[in-house]
Backbone bond lengths (Angstrom), bond angles and torsions (degrees), N, CA, C in turn:
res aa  C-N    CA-C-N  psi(-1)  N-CA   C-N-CA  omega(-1)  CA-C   N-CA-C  phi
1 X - - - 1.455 - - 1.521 109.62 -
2 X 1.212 116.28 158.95 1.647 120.46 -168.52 1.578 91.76 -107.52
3 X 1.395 103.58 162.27 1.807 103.53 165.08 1.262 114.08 -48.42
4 X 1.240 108.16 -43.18 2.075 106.77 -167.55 1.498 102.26 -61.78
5 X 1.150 119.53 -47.52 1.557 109.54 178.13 1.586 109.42 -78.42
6 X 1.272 136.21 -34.21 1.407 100.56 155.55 1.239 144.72 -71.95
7 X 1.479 112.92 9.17 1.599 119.26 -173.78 1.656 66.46 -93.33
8 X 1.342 144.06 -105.79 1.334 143.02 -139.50 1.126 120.16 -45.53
9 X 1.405 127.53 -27.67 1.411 133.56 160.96 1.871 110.03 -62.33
10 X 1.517 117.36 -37.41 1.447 98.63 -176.96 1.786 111.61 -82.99
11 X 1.940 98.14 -16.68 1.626 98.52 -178.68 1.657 101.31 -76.71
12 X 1.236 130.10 -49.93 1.517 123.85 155.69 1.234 112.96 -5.76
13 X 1.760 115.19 -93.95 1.469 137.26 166.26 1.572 118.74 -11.34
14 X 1.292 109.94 -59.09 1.621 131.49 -167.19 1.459 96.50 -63.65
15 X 1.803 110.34 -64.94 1.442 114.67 -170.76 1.518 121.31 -46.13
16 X 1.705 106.62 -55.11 1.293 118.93 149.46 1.574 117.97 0.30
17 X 1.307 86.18 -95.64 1.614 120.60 -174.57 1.562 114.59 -32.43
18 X 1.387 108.32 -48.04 1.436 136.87 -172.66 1.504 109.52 -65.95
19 X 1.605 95.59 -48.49 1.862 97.56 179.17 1.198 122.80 -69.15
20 X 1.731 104.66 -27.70 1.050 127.24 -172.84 2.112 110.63 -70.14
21 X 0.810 77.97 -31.29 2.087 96.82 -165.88 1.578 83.21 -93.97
22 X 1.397 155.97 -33.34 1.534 139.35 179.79 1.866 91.67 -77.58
23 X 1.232 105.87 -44.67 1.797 96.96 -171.03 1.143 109.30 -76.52
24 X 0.865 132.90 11.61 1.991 125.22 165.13 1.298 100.95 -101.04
25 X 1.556 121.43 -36.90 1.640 130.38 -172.69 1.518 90.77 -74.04
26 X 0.948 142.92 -66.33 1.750 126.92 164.08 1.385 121.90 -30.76
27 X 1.213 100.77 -73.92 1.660 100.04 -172.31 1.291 99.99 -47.85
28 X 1.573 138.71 -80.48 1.590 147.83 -179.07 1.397 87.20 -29.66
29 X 1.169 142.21 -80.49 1.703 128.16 -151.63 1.382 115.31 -73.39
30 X 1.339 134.42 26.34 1.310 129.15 178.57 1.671 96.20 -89.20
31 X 1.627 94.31 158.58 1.663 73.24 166.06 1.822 95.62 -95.31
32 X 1.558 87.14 170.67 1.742 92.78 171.31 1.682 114.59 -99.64
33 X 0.930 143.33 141.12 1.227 148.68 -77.39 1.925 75.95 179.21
34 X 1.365 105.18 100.63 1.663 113.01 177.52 1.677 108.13 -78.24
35 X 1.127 107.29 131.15 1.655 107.58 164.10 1.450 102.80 -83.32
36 X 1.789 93.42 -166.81 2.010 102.23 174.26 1.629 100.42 -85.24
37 X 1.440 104.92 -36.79 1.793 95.11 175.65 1.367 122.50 -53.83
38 X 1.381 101.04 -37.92 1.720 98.50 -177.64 1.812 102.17 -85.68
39 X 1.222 133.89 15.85 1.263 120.14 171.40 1.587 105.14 -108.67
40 X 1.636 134.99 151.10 1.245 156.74 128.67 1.624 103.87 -2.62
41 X 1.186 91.27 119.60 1.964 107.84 162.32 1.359 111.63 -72.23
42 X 1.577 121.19 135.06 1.132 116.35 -178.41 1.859 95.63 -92.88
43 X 1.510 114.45 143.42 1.272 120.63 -172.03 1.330 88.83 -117.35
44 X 1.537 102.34 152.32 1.269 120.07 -173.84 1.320 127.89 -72.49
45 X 2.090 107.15 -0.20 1.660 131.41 177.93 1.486 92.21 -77.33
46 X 1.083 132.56 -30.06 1.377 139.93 -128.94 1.641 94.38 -74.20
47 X 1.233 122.66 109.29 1.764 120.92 -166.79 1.627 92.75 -55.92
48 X 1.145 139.17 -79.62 1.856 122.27 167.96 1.688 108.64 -1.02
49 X 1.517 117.06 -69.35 1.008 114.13 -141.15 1.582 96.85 -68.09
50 X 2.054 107.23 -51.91 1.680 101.72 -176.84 1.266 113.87 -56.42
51 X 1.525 135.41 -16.76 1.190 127.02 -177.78 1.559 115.31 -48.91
52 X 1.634 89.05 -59.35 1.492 100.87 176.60 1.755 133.30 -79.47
53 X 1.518 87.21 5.22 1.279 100.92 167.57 1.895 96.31 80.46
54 X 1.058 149.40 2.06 1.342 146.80 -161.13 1.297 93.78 -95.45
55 X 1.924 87.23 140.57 1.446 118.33 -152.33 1.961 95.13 -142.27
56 X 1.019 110.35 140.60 1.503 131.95 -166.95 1.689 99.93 -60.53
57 X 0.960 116.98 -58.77 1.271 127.74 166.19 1.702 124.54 -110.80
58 X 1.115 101.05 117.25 1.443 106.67 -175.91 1.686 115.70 -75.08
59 X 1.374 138.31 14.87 1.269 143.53 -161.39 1.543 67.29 -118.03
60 X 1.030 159.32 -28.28 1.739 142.56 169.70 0.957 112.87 -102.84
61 X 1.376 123.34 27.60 1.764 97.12 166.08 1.728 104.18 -103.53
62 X 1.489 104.19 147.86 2.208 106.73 -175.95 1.671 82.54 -96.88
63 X 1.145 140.42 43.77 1.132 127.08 178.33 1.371 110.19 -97.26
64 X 1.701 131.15 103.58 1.261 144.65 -134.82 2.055 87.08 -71.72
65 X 1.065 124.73 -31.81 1.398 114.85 -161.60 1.974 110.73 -93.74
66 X 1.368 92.75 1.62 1.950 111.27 162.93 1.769 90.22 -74.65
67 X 1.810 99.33 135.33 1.191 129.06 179.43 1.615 106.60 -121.45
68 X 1.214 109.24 114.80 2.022 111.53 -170.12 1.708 82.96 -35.70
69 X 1.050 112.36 157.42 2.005 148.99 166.71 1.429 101.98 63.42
70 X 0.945 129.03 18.47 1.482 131.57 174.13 1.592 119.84 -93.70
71 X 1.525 112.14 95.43 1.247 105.31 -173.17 1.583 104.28 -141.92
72 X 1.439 117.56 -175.89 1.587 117.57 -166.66 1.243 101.69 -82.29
73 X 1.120 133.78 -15.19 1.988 123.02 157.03 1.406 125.03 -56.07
74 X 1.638 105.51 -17.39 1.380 124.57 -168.51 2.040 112.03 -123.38
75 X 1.477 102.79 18.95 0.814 100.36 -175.23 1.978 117.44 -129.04
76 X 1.184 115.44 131.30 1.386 112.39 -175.90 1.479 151.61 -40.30
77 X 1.559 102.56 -8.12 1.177 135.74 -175.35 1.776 113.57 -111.07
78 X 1.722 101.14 -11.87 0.940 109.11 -174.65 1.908 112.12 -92.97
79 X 1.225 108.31 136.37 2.088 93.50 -175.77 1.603 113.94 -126.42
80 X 1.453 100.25 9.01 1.690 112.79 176.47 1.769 108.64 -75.08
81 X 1.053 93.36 -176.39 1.514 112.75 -175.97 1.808 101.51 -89.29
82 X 1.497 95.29 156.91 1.585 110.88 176.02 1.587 131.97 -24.68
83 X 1.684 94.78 -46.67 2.145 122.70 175.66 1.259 75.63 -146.66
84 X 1.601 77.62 170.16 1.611 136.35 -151.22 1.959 120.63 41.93
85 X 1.116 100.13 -114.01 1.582 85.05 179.84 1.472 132.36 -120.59
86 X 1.314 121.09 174.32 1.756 96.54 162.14 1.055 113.60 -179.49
87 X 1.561 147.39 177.45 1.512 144.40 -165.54 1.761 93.43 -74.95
88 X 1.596 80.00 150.24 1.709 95.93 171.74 1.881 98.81 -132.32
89 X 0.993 109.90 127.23 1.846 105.06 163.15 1.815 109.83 -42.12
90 X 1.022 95.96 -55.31 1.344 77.43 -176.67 1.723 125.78 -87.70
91 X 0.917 102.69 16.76 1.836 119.16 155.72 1.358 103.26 -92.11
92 X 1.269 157.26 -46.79 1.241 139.18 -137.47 1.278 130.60 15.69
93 X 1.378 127.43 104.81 1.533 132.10 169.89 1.337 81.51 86.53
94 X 1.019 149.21 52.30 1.724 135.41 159.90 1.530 96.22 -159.91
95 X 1.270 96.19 162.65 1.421 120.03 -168.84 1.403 117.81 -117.21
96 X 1.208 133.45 121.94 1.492 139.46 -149.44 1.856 97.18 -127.55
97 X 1.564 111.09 150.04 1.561 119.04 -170.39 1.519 90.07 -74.34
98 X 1.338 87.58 178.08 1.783 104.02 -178.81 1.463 98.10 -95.46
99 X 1.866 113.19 -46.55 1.288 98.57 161.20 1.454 153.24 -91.79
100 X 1.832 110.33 47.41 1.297 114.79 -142.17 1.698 79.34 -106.52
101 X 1.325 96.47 -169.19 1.446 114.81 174.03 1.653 118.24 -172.33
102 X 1.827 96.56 143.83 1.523 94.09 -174.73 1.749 94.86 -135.11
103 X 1.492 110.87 176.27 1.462 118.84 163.00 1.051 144.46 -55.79
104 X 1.419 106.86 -22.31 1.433 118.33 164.48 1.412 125.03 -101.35
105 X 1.397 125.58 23.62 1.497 154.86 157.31 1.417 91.97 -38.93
106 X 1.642 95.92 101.19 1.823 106.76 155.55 1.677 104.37 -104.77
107 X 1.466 79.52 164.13 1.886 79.66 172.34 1.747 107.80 -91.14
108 X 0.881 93.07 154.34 1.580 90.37 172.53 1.494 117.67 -84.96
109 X 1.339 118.55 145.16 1.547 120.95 -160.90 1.765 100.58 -82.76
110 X 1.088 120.51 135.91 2.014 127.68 172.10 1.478 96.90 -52.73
């Protein structure tokens, strides 16, 4: 090899290297961004949860102010998907069923 191709082979190398060392410092510094899978099930011990009376499935709760089809998939506070689970505001950092239900069950506005 002549000098000219090793000066361009180590500026190659370097540039490389360089793009390479900003794209890990990106990727590594993002924040990560929690789903409902990666959050905590809210259990029905959960002093929050008995407060509000919220129950995993709402087809069992005797709670006289439950209205048949009213559940946390259908409710405004709720931001998960249709089934399985997902954040509720009033869980914070926890993850609530799609078919659960609590007392402060709003409907969500059309």
């Amino acid at each position: 090899m002549s000098g000219q191709e090793d000066i361009e082979s180590r500026r190659r190398f370097l540039k490389l290297a360089a793009g390479g060392a900003v794209a890990v410092a990106l990727v590594s510094g993002l924040p990560r961004v929690a789903r409902a899978d990666d959050l905590p099930h809210v259990s029905e011990s959960d002093p929050t949860a008995k407060a509000l009376g919220y129950v995993e499935d709402a087809s069992t709760t005797k709670d006289p102010k439950h209205t048949a089809g009213n559940s946390c998939a259908n409710c405004q506070f709720y931001s998960g998907g249709p089934t399985g689970y997902g954040p509720c505001q009033l869980f914070p950092g926890k993850a609530v069923s799609a078919k659960g239900w609590c007392v402060s069950h709003t409907t969500k506005k059309a």
